[in-house]
N, C-alpha and C positions, 0 to 999 in steps of 0.2 A: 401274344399270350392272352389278350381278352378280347384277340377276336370272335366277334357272333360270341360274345358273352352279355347276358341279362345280368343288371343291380351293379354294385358296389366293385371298383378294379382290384385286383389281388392286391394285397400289402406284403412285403416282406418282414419275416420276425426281426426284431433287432438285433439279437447274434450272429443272424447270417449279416446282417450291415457292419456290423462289428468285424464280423472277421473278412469281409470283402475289403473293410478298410486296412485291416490286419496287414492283409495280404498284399496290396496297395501299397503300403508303407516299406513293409519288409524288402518286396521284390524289385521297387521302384518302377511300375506300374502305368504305362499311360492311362489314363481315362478310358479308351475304348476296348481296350486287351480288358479293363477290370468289367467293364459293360460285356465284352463278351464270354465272360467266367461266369457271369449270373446267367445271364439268359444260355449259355451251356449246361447250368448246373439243374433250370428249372426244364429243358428237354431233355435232362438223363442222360446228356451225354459227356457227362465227366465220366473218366475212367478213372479208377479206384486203384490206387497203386498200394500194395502192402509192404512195410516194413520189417524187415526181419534182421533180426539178433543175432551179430557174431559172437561164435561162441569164443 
């Protein structure tokens, strides 16, 4: 993620740590599965799944 990048290395906002640990927690999580939900999330390739209401 910061390769061939000039200055200062990305930071992540704290919400997304927040909920990376969320998720961690909830799912029971290895370390590497949660390493790879980040660095999935920051190449866009998470896939957006919608929730829909039964009626």
């Amino acid at each position: 993620m910061d390769k061939d990048k000039v200055g200062e290395p990305f930071h992540y906002p704290n919400k997304f740590l927040l909920l990376l640990g969320y998720t961690k927690a909830f799912f029971h999580l290895p370390y590497r599965q949660t390493k790879g939900i980040a660095q999935g999330h920051t190449k866009g390739t998470i896939i957006y799944i919608r929730f829909y209401k039964n009626k």
